[in-house]
N, C-alpha and C positions, 0 to 999 in steps of 0.2 A: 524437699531438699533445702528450699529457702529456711525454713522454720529450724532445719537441724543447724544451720548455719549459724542463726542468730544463738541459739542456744549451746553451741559450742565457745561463745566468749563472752562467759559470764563478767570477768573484770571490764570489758568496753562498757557493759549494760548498767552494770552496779556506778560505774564512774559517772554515765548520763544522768543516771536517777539521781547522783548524789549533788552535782554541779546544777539538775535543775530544782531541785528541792532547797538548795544550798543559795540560792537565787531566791527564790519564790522567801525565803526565812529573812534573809537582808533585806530585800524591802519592805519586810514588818517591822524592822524594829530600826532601822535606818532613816529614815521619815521623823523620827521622835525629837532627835537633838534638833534636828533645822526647820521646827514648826515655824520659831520666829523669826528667821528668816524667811520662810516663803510666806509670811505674813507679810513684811516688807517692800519684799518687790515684788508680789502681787495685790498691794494695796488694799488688803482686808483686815475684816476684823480677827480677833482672837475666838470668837467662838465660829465664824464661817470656817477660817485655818483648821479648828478640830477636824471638818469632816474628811481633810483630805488623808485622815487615818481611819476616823470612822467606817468613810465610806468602803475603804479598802478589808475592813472586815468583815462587813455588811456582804461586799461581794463574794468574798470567799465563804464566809458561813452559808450563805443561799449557794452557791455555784456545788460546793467541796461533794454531799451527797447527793444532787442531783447526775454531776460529772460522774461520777465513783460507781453508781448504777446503771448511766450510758454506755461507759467502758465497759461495764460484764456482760451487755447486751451486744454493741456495734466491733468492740476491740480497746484493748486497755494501749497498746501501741500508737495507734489513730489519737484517741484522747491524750496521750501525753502529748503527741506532737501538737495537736491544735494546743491545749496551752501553753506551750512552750513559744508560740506564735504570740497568740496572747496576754503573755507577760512581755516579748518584747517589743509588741506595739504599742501595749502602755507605757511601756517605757520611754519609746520613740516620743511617744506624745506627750509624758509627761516633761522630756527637756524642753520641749519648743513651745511647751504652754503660756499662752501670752495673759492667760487670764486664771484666776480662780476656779473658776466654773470647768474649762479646760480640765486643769491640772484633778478635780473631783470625778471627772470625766474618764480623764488616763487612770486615775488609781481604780474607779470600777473596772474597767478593761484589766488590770493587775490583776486586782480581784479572783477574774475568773479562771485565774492558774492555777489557785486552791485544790481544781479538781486532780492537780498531778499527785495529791499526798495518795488520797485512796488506790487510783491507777498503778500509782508507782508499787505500792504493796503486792497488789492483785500481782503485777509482773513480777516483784520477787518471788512470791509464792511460787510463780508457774516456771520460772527460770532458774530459780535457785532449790537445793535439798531443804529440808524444814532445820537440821538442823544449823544451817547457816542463816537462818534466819532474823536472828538476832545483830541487827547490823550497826547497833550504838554499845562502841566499847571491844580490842580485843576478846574480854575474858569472858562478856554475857553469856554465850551460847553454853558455854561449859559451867557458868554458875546455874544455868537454869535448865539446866540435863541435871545438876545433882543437888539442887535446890527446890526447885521448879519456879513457875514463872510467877507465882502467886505471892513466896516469900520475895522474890526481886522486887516488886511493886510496894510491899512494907518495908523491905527495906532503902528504896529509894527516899517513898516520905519522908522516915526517917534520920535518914543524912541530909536529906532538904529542910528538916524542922532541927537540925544540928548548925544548920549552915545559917540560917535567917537568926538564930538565937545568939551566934555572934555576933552578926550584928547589930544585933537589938541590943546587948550588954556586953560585948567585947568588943569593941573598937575602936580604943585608942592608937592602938601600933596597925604599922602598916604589913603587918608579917599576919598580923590576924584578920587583915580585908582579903589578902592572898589564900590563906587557907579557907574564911569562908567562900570561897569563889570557888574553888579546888571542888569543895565539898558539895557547892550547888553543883557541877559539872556531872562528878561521880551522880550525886542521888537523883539527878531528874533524865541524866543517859539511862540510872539502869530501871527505874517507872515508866518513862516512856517505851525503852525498848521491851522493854518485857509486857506492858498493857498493851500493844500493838499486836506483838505475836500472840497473846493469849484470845485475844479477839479474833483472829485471823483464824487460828487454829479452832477456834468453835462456830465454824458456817462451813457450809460446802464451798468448794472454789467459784462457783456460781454468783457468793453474795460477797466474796470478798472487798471487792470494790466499793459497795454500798455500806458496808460494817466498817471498812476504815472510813471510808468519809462522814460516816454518824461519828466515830470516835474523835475523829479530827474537826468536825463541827462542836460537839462539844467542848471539845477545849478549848477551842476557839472563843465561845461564849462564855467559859469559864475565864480566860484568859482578859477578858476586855472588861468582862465585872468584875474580877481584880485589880485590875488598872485603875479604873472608876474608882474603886473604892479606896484603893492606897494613895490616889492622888486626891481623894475627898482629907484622907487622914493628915496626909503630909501637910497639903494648904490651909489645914482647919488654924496651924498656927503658926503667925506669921511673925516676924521679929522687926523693929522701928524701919526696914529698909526695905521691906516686902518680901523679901527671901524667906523660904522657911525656917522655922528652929529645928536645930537639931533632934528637940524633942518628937518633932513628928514625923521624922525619919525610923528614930529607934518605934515609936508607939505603932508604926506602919511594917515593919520587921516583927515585932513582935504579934502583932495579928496573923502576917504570914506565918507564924511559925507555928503557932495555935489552928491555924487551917491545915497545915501538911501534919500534925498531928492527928487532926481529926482523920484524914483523907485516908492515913496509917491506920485507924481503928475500923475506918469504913473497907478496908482492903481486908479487914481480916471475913466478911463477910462475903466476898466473892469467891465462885465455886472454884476448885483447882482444876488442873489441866483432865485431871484421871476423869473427873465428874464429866467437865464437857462432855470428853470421850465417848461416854460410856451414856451422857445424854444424847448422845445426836445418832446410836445406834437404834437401827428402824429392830421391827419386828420381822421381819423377814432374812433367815440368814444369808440368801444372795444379796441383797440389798445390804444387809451387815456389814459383810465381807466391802463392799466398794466403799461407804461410808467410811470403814477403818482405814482403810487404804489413802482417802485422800485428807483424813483428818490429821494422821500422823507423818503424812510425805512420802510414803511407802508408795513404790509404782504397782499399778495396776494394769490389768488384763485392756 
């Protein structure tokens, strides 16, 4: 009875995953502008101040798939709430930090809410139809019923290596930083939404959990050796006042934009939805038959 309950109001469930995931995203990229600041008034250096971003990756890359596989094992419900707990005691802790150490402290604690990316999926999977799946963007679900989710993923790259290459060579007007912003929005909602489901859709509900949080660990790591790297490119040159030149803004745009290219040609090598399919069907047609059943969202016996 309790279970029919929860499952009869998919909109409360979808709003918590989205408001905790939507949390857990702010405090990644929120921390960035105000490093020198909490340089300041926790009296450190510049490269101590790094870790308190570091270390917040650090957390979530180790937490993201170890959480994402306890969840399929103990309950994906259980695991969201403990980190949901645990992004707000890092929180808690990280206002009142009186010290550095502290505040490196609170952001591991942050950290370990990583685990709600995997969980959260797990529970759409098991709450929601597959074809609502697709939960970045009105249109995805119905582009990738008549697309599939293989050509959404090239052509996110796509509009992402569209988007960085105006800035790299169109950026004088401010109507052209608007559209490439537009255009990053479009192309990395419909690569992410669409790498999510197609992932998802090729494990049994069993591994769900664990497959998104490898997924979401990767990017994760993908994400922070990009950062590395575009803020090696930006500060490689620096103008009489220390700020960077603009040239290594565009030359750091343009790298990205030669990577979401590549990432485009590397998309063209992943197998489509039909293949999974039709790969994760055992040899036994009772066993067939369940396999299909929870590959495609179709209820079973």
């Amino acid at each position: 009875m309790a279970d029919s309950s929860v499952r009869s109001r998919p909109p409360v469930t979808f709003a918590v995953l989205a408001l905790g995931i939507g949390a857990f995203a702010l405090l990644q990229s929120l921390v960035i502008p105000v490093l020198t600041t909490v340089q300041h008034q926790l009296h450190t250096t510049q490269n101590t101040v790094t870790w308190v971003l570091t270390a917040y990756l650090l957390s979530a890359s180790i937490m993201t798939p170890i959480l994402g596989r306890v969840g399929d094992m103990i309950g994906k419900r259980r695991i969201f709430v403990a980190t949901l707990i645990a992004l707000s005691a890092g929180s808690l802790l990280a206002a009142v930090a009186p010290s550095i150490g502290v505040m490196i402290a609170a952001r591991v604690i942050q950290g370990f809410a990583g685990g709600m990316l995997p969980v959260a999926f797990g529970i759409i999977r098991d709450e929601f139809p597959a074809k609502s799946m697709f939960i970045v963007g009105i249109f995805a679900g119905r582009l990738a019923r008549k697309l599939g989710g293989k050509a959404l993923v090239i052509a996110g790259c796509l509009t992402g290596c569209g988007a960085m290459s105006i800035l790299a060579f169109a950026h004088q007007y401010e109507w052209q930083i608007y559209l490439s912003n537009a255009l990053m929005g479009i192309g990395f909602g419909l690569a992410f939404s669409a790498m999510s489901a197609l992932i998802v859709a090729a494990v049994p509900p069993s591994q769900t959990g664990v497959a998104s949080g490898m997924n979401a660990n990767i990017r994760t790591i993908g994400g922070s050796i990009g950062s590395a790297v575009m803020a090696s490119i930006v500060t490689s040159q620096l103008a009489p006042t220390g700020l960077p030149e603009e040239a290594g803004y565009t030359t750091g745009f343009a790298v990205m934009a030669g990577g979401l290219l590549l990432a485009a040609l590397a998309g063209l090598l992943m197998p489509s939805a039909r293949r999974l399919r039709q790969a994760a069907v055992p040899e036994h047609a009772e066993r067939a038959m369940v396999a299909a059943g929870t590959v495609v969202g179709d209820e079973s016996e």
